[in-house]
C-alpha positions as CSV (number, residue, x, y, z in Angstrom):
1,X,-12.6,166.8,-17.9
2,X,-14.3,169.6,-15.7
3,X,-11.6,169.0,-13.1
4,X,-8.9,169.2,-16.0
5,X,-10.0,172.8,-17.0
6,X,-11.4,174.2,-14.0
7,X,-7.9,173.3,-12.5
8,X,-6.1,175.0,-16.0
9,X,-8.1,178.4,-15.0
10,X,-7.4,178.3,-11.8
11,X,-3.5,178.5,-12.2
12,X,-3.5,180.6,-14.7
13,X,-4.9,183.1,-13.0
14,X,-2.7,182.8,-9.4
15,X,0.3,182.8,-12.2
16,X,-0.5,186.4,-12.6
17,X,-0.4,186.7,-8.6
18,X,2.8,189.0,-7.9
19,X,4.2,186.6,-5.0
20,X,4.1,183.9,-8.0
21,X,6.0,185.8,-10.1
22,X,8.8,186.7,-7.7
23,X,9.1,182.8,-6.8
24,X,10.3,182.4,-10.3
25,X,13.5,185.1,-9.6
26,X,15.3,182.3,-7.3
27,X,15.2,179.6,-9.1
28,X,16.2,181.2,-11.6
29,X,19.0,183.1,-10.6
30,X,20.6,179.7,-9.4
31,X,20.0,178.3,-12.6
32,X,21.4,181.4,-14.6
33,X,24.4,180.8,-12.2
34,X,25.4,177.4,-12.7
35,X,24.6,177.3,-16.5
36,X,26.7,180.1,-16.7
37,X,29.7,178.5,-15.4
38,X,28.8,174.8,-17.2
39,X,28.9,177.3,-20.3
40,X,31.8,179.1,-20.1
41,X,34.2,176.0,-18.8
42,X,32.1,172.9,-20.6
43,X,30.9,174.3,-23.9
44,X,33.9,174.5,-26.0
45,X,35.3,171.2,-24.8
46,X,32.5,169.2,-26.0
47,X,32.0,171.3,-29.3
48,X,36.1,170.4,-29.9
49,X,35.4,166.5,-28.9
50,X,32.0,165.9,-31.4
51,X,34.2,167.5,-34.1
52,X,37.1,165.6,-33.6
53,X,34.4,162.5,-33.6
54,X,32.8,163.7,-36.6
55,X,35.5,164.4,-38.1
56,X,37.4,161.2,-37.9
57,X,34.7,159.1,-38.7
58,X,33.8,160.9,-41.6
59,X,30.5,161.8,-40.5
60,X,30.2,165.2,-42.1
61,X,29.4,164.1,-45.5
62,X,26.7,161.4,-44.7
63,X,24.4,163.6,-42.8
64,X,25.4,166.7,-44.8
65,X,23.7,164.8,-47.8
66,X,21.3,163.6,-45.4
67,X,19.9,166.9,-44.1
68,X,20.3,168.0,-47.9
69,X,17.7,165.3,-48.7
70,X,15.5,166.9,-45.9
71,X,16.1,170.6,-47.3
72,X,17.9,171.4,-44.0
73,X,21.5,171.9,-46.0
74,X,22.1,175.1,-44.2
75,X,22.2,173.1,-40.8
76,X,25.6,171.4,-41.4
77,X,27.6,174.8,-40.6
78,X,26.0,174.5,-37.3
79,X,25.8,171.0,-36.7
80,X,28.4,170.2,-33.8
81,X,27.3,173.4,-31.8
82,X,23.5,172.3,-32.1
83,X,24.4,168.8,-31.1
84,X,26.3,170.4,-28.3
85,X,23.8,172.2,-27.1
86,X,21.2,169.5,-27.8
87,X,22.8,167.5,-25.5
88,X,23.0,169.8,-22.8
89,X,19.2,170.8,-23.0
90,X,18.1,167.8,-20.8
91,X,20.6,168.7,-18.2
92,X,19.6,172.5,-18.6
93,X,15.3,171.7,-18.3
94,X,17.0,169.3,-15.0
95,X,18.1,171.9,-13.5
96,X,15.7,174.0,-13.8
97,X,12.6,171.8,-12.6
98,X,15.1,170.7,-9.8
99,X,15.4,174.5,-8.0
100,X,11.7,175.2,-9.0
101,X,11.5,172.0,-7.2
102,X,13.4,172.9,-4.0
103,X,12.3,177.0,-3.9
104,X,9.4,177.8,-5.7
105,X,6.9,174.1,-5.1
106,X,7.1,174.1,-0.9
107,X,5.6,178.2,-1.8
108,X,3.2,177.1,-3.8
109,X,2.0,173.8,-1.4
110,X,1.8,176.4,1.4
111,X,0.0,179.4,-0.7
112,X,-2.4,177.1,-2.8
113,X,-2.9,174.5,0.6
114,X,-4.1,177.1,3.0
115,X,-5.7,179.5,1.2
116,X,-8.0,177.2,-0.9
117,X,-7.6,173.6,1.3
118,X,-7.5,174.3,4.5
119,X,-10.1,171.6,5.3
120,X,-7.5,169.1,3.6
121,X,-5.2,166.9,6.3
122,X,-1.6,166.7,6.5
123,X,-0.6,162.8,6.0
124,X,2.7,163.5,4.7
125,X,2.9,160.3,2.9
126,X,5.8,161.8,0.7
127,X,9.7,162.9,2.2
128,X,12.7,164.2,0.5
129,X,14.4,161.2,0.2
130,X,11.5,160.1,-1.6
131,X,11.2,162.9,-3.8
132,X,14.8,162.7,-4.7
133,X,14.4,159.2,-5.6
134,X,11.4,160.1,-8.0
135,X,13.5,162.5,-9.3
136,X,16.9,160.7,-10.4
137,X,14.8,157.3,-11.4
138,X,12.3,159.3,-13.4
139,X,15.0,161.4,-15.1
140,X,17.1,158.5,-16.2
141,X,14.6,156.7,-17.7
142,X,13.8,160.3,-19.7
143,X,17.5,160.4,-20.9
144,X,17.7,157.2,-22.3
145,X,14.1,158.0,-24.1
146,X,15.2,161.2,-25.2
147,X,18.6,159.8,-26.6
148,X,17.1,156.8,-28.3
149,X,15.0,159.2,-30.3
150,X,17.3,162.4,-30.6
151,X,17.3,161.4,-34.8
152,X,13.5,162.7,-34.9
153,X,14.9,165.9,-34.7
154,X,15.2,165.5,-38.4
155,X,11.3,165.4,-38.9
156,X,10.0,168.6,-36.6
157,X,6.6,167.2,-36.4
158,X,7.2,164.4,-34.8
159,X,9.8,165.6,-32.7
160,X,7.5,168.0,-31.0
161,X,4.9,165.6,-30.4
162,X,7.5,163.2,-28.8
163,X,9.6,165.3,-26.9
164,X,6.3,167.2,-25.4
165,X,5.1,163.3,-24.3
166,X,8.8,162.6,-22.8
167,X,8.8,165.8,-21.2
168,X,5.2,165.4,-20.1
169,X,6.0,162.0,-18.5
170,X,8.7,163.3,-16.7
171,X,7.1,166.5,-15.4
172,X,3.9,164.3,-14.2
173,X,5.9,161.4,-12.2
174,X,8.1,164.2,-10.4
175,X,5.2,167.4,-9.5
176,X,2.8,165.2,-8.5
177,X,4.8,163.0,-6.1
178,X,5.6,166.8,-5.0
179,X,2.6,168.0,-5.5
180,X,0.8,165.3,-2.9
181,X,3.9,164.6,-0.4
182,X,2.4,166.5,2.6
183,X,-1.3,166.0,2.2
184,X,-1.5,162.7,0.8
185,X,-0.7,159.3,2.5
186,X,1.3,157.1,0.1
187,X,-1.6,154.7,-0.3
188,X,-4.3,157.8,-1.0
189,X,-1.0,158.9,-3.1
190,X,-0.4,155.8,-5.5
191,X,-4.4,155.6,-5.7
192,X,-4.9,159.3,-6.6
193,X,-1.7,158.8,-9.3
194,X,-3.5,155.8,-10.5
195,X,-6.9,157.3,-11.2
196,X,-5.9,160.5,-12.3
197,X,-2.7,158.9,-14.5
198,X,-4.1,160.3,-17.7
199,X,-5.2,163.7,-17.0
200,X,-1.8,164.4,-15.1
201,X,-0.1,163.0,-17.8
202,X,-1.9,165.7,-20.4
203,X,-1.2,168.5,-18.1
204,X,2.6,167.2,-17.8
205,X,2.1,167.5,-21.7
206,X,0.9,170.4,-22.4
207,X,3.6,171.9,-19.9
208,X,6.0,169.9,-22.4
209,X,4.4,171.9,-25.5
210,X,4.7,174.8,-23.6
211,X,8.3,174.6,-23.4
212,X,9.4,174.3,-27.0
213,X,9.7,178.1,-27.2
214,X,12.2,177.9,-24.5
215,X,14.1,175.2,-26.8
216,X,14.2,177.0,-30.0
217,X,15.7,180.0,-28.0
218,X,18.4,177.6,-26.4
219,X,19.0,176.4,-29.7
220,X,18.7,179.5,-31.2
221,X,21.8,180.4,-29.7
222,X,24.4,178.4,-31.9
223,X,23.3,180.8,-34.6
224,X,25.1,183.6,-32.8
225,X,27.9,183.6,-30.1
226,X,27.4,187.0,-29.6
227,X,23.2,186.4,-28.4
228,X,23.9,182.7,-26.7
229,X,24.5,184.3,-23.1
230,X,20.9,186.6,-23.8
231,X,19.3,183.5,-25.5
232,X,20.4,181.2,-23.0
233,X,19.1,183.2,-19.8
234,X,16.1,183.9,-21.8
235,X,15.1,180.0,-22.2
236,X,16.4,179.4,-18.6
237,X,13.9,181.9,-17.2
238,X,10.8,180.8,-19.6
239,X,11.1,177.6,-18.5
240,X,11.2,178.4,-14.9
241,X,7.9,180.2,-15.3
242,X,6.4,177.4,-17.8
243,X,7.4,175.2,-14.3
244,X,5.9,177.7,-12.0
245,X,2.8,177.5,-13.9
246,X,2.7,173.7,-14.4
247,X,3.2,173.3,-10.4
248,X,0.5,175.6,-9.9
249,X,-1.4,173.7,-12.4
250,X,-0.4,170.2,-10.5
251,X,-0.9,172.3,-7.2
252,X,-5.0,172.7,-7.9
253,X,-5.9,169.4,-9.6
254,X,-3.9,167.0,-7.2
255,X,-5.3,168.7,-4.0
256,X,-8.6,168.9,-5.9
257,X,-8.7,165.1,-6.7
258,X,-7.4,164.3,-3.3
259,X,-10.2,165.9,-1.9
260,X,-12.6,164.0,-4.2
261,X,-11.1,160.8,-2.9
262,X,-11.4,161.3,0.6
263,X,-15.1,162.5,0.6
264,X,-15.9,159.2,-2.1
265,X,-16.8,161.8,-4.7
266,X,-16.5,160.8,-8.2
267,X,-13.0,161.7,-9.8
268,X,-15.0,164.4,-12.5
269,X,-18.0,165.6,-10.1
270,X,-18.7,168.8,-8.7
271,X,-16.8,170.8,-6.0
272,X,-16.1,169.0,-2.8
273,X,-16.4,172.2,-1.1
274,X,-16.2,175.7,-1.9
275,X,-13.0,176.1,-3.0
276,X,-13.3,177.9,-6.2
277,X,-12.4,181.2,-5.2
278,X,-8.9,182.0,-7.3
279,X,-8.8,186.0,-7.6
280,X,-5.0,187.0,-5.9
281,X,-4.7,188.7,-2.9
């Protein structure tokens, strides 16, 4: 648990750092860019299809009374566009994590490694083949979890909770393969995933939590055509940062835990070394 906090403090505060911030403006951008293209050529198209489905299938009345029964009657106006847009959120969070992935984690390995590890050695147990791999396995099994329980939508509680676990899954398996490519060998790697498989799985989680403001602005933005584009880039960069933060996050308690396990330290002990120093420079 020490190494759990001590690890949350320390990337919160190199988030503040101003070359952290600026490593959120390229991912970013690219994202901005693509979605904005996906947007303006893909949205309509799949709006027109799910209510041409809908509509032949008679579908409107059923789940009218349905969210009715709920007290969520207002939602039927905007049902197609939310499902729309619901569907595309996976894709959207993808692409995100993917160029904070490719521009933003190598920058934070190199920043985090030799500032605060330098006694750690390079194994590179990890490539980009592999990475990839973790990536498109990882994500598939996410979108067959996240469709087979796209109906708790209807109960917000629970639909938090879940989605914050699917996306906490998903952001564990991929930033800590990351995370530990260059240092760790992929023995010291799978053992260092094995041990610490619970506490990377709450910080994937909380990261997951994190970005449900991000979602309500992305869906947020069937209410108005006029705000989507603002809403849109809005969620696109708050979840770039909520990335940022979670790498950093992965960044300080993988290189911490890796330490641990090559000295034979207990997985929660103290400090390896002296390697608490976190004010930006």
């Amino acid at each position: 648990m020490r190494l759990f906090i001590a690890s949350f403090g320390r990337a919160l505060l190199a988030q503040l750092h101003i070359r952290m911030l600026w490593l959120t403006v390229l991912p970013f951008i690219v994202s901005l860019g693509l979605w904005a293209v996906c947007l303006w050529l893909g949205l309509q198209p799949i709006i027109d299809w799910l209510q041409g489905y809908f509509v032949s299938h008679s579908m409107f009345g059923e789940i009218g009374g349905m969210l009715a029964w709920f007290g969520m009657g207002a939602l039927k106006t905007v049902l197609v566009p939310l499902l729309a847009m619901w569907t595309l959120l996976p894709l959207m969070i993808l692409t995100a994590l993917v160029f904070v992935g490719l521009f933003t984690i190598p920058a934070i390995a190199r920043h985090i490694g030799t500032r605060h590890y330098p006694m750690l050695d390079k194994r590179h147990g990890g490539s980009v083949a592999g990475s990839l791999w973790t990536s498109l396995w990882c994500f598939a099994v996410f979108t067959v979890l996240w469709l087979a329980t796209i109906w708790v939508f209807l109960i917000p509680p629970l639909a938090f909770v879940i989605h914050s676990l699917l996306w906490g899954w998903l952001t564990y398996r991929v930033m800590a393969y990351d995370t530990l490519a260059d240092y760790a060998s992929a023995e010291e790697r799978r053992a260092v995933l094995h041990l610490h498989r619970w506490p990377l799985l709450a910080v994937g989680t909380i990261a997951g939590a994190l970005g449900a403001a991000p979602t309500l602005l992305w869906l947020g933005g069937v209410l108005s055509v006029i705000l989507l584009p603002a809403l849109a880039a809005v969620a696109i960069w708050l979840y770039v940062v909520v990335f940022v933060f979670t790498g950093l996050w992965f960044q300080f308690y993988c290189l911490e835990a890796l330490l641990r396990h090559r000295s034979g330290q207990a997985p929660d002990g103290p400090p390896v070394a002296n390697v608490i120093d976190v004010t930006p420079r």
